[in-house]
Each structure stands twice: as structure tokens, then as C-alpha cells.
ROFIGU-366699 format. One line per field, with one value per residue (C-alpha): x, y, z; residue in three letters. Coordinates in Angstrom, 3 decimals. Example, Ala and Ser with C-alpha at 12.3 -4.5 7.8 and 13.67 -1.06 7.14 Angstrom:
<sites>
c1 <- [12.300, 13.670];
c2 <- [-4.500, -1.060];
c3 <- [7.800, 7.140];
residuo <- [ALA, SER];
</sites>
This chain:
<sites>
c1 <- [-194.208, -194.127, -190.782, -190.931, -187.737, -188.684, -188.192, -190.509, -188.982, -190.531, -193.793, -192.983, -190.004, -189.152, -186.286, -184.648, -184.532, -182.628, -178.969, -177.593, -179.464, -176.187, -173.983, -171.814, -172.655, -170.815, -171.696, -168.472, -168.692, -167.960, -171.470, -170.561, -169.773, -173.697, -176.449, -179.231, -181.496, -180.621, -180.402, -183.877, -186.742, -189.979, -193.186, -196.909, -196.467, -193.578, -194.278, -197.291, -195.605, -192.586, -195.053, -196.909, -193.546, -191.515, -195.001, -194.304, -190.361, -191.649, -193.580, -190.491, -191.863, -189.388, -190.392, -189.914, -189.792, -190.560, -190.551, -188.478, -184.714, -184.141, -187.705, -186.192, -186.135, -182.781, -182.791, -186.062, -185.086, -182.123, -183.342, -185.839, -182.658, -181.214, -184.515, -184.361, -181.619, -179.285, -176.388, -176.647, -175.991, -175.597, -175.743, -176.011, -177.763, -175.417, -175.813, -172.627, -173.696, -174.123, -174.870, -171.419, -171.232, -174.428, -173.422, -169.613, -167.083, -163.774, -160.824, -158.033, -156.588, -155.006, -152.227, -150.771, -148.142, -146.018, -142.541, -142.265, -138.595, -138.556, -137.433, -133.942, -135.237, -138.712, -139.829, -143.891, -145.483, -148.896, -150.605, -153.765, -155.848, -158.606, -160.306, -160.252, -163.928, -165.023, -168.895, -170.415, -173.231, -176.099, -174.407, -173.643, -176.610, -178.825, -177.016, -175.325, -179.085, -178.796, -180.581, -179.649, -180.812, -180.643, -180.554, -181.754, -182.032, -183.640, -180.308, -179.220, -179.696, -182.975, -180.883, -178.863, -181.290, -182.942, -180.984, -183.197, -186.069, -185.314, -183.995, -187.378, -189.807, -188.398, -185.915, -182.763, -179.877, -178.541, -174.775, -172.027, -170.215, -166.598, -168.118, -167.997, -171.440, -173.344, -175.247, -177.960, -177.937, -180.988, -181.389, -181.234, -184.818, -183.553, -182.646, -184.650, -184.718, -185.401, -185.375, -185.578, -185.780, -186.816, -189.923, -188.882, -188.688, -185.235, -182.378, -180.656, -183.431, -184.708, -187.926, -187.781, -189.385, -192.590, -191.540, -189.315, -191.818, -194.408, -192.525, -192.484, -194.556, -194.207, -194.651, -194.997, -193.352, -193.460, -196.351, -195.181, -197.008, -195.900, -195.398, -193.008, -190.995, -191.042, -189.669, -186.968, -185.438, -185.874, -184.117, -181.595, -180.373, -181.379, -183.453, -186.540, -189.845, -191.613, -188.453, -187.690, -191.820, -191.668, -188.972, -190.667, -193.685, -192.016, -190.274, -193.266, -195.007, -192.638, -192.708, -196.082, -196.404, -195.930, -192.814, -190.589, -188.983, -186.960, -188.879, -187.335, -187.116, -186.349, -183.172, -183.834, -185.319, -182.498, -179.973, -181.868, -182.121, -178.670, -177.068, -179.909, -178.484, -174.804, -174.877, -177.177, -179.989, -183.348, -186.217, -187.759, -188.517, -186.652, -183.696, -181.608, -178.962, -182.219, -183.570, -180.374, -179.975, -183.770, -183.148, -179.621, -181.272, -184.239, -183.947, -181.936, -184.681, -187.067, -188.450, -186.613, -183.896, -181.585, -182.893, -181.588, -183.308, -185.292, -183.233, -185.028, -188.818, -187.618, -186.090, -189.608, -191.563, -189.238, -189.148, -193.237, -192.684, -190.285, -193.306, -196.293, -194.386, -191.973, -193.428, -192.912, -189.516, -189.795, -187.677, -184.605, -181.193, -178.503];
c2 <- [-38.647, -41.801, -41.782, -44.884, -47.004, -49.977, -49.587, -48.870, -50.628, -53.897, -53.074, -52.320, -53.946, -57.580, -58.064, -60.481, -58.095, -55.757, -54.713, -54.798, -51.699, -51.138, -50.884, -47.611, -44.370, -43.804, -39.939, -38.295, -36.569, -37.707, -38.757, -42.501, -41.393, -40.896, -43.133, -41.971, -44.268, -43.409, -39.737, -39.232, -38.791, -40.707, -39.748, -40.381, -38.044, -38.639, -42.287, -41.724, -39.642, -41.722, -44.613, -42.865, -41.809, -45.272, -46.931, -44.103, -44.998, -49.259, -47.901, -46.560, -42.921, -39.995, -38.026, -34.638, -32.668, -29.067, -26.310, -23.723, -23.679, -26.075, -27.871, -31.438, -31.986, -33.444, -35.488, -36.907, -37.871, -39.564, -41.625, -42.835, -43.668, -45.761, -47.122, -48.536, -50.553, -49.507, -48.113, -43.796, -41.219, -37.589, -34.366, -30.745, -28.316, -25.821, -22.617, -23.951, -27.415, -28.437, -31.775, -32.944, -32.896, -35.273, -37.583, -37.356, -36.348, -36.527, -36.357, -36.788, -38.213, -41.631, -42.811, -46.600, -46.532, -50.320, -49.874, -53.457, -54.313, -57.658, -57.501, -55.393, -53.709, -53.241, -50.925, -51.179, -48.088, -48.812, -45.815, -46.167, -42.947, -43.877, -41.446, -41.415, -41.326, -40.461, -41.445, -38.744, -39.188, -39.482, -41.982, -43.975, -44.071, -44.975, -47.817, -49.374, -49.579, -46.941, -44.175, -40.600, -37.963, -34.604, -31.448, -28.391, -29.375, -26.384, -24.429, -26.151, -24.154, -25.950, -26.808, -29.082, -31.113, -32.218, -35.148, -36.646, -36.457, -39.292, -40.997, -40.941, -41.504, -44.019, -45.336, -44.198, -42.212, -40.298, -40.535, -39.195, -41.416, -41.065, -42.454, -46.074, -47.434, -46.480, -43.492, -44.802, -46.979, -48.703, -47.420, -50.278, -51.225, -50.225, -47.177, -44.753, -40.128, -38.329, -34.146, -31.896, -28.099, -24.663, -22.186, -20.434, -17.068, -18.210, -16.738, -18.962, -20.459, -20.790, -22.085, -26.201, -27.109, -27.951, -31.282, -32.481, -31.722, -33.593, -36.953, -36.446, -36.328, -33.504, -33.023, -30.071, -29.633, -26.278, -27.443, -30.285, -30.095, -28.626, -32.332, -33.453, -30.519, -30.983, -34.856, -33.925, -31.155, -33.205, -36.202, -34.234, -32.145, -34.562, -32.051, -32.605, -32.853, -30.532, -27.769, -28.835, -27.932, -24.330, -23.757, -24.942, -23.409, -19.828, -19.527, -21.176, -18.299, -15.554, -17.459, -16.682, -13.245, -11.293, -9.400, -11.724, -11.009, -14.462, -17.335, -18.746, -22.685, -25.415, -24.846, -22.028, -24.200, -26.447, -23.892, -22.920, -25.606, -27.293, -24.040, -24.439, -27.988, -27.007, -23.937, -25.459, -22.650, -22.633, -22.415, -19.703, -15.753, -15.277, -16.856, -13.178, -15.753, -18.284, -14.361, -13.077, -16.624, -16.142, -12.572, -12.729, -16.130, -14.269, -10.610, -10.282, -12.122, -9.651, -6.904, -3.760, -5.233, -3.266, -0.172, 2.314, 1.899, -0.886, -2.964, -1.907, -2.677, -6.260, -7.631, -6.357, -7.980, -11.188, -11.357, -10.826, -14.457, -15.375, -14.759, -16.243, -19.678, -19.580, -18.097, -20.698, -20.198, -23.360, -24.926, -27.239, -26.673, -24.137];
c3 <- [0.274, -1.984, -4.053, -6.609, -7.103, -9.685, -13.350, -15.495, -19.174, -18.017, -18.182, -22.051, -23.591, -23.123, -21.518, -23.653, -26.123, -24.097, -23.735, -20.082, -18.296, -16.468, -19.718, -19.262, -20.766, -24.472, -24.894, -25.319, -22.224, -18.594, -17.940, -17.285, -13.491, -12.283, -11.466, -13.432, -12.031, -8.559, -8.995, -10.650, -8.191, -9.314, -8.179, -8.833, -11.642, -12.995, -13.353, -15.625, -17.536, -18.081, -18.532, -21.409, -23.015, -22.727, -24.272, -27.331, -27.457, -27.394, -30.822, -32.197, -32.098, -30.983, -27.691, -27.019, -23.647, -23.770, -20.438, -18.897, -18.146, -15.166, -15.455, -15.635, -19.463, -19.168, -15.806, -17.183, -20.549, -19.190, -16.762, -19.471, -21.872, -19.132, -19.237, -22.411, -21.571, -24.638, -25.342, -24.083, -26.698, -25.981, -28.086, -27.147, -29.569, -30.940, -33.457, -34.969, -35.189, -39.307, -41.044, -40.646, -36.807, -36.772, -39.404, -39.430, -41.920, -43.417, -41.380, -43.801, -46.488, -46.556, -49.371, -49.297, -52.039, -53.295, -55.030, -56.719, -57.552, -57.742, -61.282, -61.569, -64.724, -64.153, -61.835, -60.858, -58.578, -57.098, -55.344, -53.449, -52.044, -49.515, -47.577, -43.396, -42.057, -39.086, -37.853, -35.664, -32.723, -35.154, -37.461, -34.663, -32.763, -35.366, -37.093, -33.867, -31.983, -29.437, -27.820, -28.691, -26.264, -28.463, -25.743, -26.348, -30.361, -30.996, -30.124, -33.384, -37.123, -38.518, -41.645, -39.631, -38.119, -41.454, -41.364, -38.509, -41.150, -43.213, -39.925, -38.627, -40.804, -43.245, -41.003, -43.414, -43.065, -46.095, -46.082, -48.301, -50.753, -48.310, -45.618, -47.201, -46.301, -49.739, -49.933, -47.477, -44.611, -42.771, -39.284, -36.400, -35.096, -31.741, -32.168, -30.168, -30.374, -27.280, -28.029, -25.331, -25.594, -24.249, -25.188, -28.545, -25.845, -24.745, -26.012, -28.975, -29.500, -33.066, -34.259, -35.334, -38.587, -38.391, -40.328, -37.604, -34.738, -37.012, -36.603, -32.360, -29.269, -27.465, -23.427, -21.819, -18.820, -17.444, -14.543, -12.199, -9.500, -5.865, -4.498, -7.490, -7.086, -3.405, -3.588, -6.130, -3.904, -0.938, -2.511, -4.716, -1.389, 1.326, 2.889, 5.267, 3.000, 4.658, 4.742, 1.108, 0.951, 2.352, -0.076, -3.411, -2.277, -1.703, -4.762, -6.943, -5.322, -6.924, -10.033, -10.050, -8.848, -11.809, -10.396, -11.927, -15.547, -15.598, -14.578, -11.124, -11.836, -9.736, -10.017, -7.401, -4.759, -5.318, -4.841, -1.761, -0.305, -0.837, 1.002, 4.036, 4.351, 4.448, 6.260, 8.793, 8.181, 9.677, 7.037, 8.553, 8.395, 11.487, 10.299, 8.529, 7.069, 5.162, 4.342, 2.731, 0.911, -0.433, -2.006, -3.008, -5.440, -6.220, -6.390, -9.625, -11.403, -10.614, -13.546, -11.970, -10.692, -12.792, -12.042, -9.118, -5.960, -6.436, -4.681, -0.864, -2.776, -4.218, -0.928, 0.799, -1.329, -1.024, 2.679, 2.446, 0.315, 2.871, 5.876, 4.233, 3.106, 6.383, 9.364, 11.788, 13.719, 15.160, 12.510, 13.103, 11.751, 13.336];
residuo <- [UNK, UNK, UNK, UNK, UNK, UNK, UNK, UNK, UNK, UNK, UNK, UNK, UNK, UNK, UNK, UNK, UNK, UNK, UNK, UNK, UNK, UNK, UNK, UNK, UNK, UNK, UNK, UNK, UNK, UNK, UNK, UNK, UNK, UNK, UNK, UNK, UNK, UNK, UNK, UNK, UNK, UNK, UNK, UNK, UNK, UNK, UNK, UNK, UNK, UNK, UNK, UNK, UNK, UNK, UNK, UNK, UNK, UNK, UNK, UNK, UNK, UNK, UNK, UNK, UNK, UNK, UNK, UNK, UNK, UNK, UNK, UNK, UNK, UNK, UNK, UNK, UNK, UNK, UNK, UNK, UNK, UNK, UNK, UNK, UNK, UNK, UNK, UNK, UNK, UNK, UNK, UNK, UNK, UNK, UNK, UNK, UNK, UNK, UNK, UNK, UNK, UNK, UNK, UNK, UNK, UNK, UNK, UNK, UNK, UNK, UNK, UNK, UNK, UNK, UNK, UNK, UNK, UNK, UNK, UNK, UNK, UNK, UNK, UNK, UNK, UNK, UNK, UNK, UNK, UNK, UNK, UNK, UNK, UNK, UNK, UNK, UNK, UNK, UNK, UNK, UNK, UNK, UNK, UNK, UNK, UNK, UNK, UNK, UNK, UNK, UNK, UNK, UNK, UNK, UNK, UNK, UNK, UNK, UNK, UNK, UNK, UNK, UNK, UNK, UNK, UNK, UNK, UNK, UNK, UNK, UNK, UNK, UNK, UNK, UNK, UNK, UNK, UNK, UNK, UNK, UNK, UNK, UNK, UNK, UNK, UNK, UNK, UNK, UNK, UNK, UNK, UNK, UNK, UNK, UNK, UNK, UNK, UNK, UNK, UNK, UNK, UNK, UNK, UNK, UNK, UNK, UNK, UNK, UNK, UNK, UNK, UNK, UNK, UNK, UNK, UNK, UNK, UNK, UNK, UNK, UNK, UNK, UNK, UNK, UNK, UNK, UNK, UNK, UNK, UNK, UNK, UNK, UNK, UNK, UNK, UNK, UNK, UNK, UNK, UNK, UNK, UNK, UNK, UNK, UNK, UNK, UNK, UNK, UNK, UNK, UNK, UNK, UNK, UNK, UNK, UNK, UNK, UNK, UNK, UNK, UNK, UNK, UNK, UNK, UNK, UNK, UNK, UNK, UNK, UNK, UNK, UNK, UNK, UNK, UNK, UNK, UNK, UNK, UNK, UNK, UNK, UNK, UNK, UNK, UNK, UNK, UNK, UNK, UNK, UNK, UNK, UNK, UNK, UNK, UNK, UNK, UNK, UNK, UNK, UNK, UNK, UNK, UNK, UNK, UNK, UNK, UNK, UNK, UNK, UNK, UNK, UNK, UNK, UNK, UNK, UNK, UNK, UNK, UNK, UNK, UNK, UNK, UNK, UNK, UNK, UNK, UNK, UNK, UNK, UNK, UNK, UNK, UNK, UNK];
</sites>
């Protein structure tokens, strides 16, 4: 299985136009600490598709990535900001999230008073009020050139995010007379928007304006293939392919089934597959530890898993999963 390794920004941007790819993360969070570029997994796929959207992002137009909790929505649109080569931005949606925590806001007051005595009998009191400013993520980004990655945006009210309208479509960003700049500033011609978010049937989720998903392109990503999900867990959990295979392929097969009321993701076959690796587990139905492992991830996602009793008929239909994907005992690892 072919996992690429060269980057894929040189094929669109020049490269004297570019910051230093390696420049450290500046997201407010401790995300400076991982390789992004040696963490993400880049197959045949996944190299078109981060082709396509880098060729959108070298047009100045915002890209979206839409799928399923723990599809690869963030992963991906990271490894494409460290792509571009600019300074890393990074926002989490938020039902508590206004205006103010985009663009920034007051943080206090600021008085700068002068007693002049310099002449015994005349007294002369100058008092000066300025207000303290504070520039949020949004403000930031889009002035100083950089890349915002905006997670989960649709967690956010839809109120909030209208300030990313005028941001993207005329390239200005409305501010408030305190924060000293005028009441509009020109947005940097490097500054680049990548959104991700979930299907509006997640929890928290609230529908975007239509406005706002208007001035994106949106990929689905809800259907990577068998052999992209295969590569990432065998890279992510440096697993065999073709154990990290039998994995994927089991729990893709539940996913499928129609027994499941919450979506098994990738996440699963990760989680699978990172304990197989440490515990030394075979991949295989006649391994009872890999078998416990399987339904104790799985089973609760099933559609009558809360009910009484249908415990026995979940793990049976699990370890049925477990045989067709994993019959071979032949496997190494205790």
C-alpha cells in the first residue's frame, strides 16, 4: 500500500511567495507539539482530493469538509493548512461563541492622567481615556495573512458567523470603532478559510446560512474508501496492513449493517487496533481477548443496546462480524 510523502503546495503556490512551511503553530492551543505533515497518511485518494482543494485555496476560495464524527475533517484540513505554508489559526465552533470572540473586543479601560506644576500658581490637569483592545482569531488571521481552520463552525449560533460574510466575499472585515483600525479593514491576500463540520443530525449542530455556505466548496467525506482507511490505521497505530485491513473491514461492515444507531467511524478501527498492538492480540475470531475488545467498542453503538437483554443478541451478531472479516487464526501477535 502506496503512502505518499511529498507536498503537495508546490504544485500550486510559488514558493517564493510562501512563509516558512515549518513556522510553529499560533492557535491558542498546544497544537505546536505535532507534525502534521508526518502524522497525516496520504494516499491515492487523499492526494486528489487535497490536490483539488489546495488548487481552490491558490484561488482564494474557502473549503469546507463535511462527514461523520471521526471521518478525518480535522486531520485533513490541517495538514492542508501546513500546506499553505502560513501562519496556523485554530477555532472551535461553540453555541456560546458571538461576534466578539471572532473579531475581538474590549478588555478594559485605560486612563493616562498629567498634573503640570511647573508654575507654583497654576495648576494644569490633563486626562486621557483610551480604550484596551484585544484582536481575536478572526481579526488576526485575516489581516496578518494566515490560515484559519474553523472546526465544527456549524456548532457556532449562525448569527455569529456573519462576520465571515463580508470577509469572504469582498475581502473586508467590519470592525467596531474601539478597536482602532477604522470601521473596516482590508483582509490580507493570503489569508486563506478552511470550515469543517458534521451532518446537521448531530447533536449541537445547527443549520449554517445558506449565505455563508454560498461563498465555500464543500467535500463530502463520509465514503473513503476501504484502502484509505486501511493506510491511516496502519500508519496512525503502526499496525500490519493487512491486520489494520481485517479491522477496517469488520467494523465498516457493522457500519453498514443497519443494526447500528450511531455510526461506528474510524475512530473505532483506530481504537481497535491501537489496543491489538499494545496488548499483543491476535486479529482473529479465535482470539476471546481481540473478541471482547470488538464488542465492548461496538456493542453500545448498536439500536437496542439500551434495552434489557439485548446484550447476548448484539455480541452474536458482533462475533458473526468478528468470523466473516477474521477467521483465520493464523495471525501473529501474542
Amino acid at each position: 500500500m502506496v503512502v505518499k510523502r511529498e507536498a503537495l503546495s508546490d504544485r500550486v503556490f510559488d514558493p517564493a511567495n510562501m512563509q516558512d512551511a515549518a513556522q510553529e503553530l499560533d492557535t491558542g492551543v498546544a497544537l505546536s507539539g505535532r507534525s502534521f505533515t508526518q502524522d497525516f497518511v496520504l494516499t491515492d485518494e487523499l492526494d486528489q482530493l487535497c490536490g483539488r482543494a489546495l488548487r481552490y485555496l491558490g484561488a482564494r476560495i474557502p473549503i469546507h469538509f463535511r462527514g461523520r464524527a471521526g471521518c478525518g475533517k480535522t486531520a485533513l484540513s490541517l495538514f492542508l493548512a501546513h500546506e499553505l505554508g502560513r501562519k496556523v489559526y485554530f477555532l472551535n465552533g461553540d453555541a456560546m461563541r458571538d461576534t466578539a470572540s471572532l473579531i475581538g473586543q474590549e478588555t478594559g479601560v485605560r486612563t493616562r492622567q498629567v498634573l503640570d506644576r511647573y508654575v507654583h500658581s497654576v495648576h494644569k490637569l490633563e486626562r486621557e481615556t483610551s480604550i484596551n483592545w484585544r484582536d481575536d482569531v478572526l481579526t488576526q488571521a485575516a489581516l496578518g495573512g494566515g490560515t484559519l481552520v474553523y472546526d465544527e463552525f456549524t456548532r457556532s449560533p449562525a448569527e455569529a458567523n456573519n462576520a465571515l460574510l463580508s470577509v469572504l466575499e469582498e475581502g473586508i472585515l467590519v470592525l467596531p470603532a474601539a478597536a482602532g483600525k477604522g470601521s473596516f479593514a482590508p483582509v490580507h491576500d493570503d489569508f486563506r478559510v478552511i470550515f469543517t463540520s458534521n451532518s446537521l443530525e448531530y447533536a449541537g449542530v445547527q443549520a449554517p446560512q445558506d449565505a455563508l455556505i454560498d461563498r465555500m466548496i464543500t467535500f463530502d467525506l463520509d465514503d473513503l474508501t476501504l484502502e484509505t482507511e486501511t493506510a491511516i490505521v496502519s500508519h496512525r497505530t503502526a499496525l500490519e496492513d493487512e491486520q489494520a485491513a481485517r479491522i477496517v473491514a469488520l467494523v465498516r461492515d457493522f457500519r453498514t449493517s443497519g443494526t447500528a444507531i450511531q455510526m461506528p467511524t474510524m475512530r473505532a478501527s483506530l481504537m481497535i487496533a491501537e489496543v491489538v498492538r499494545r496488548a499483543g492480540l491476535s486479529v482473529s475470531a479465535d482470539d476471546a481477548e481481540f473478541c471482547d475488545l470488538v464488542c465492548d467498542v461496538l456493542s453500545s453503538k448498536a439500536q437496542d443496546a439500551q434495552k434489557s437483554g439485548a446484550e447476548a443478541p448484539i455480541r452474536a451478531a458482533l462475533l458473526d462480524t468478528v468470523k466473516r472479516h477474521c477467521a483465520a487464526s493464523a495471525q501473529a501477535g501474542r
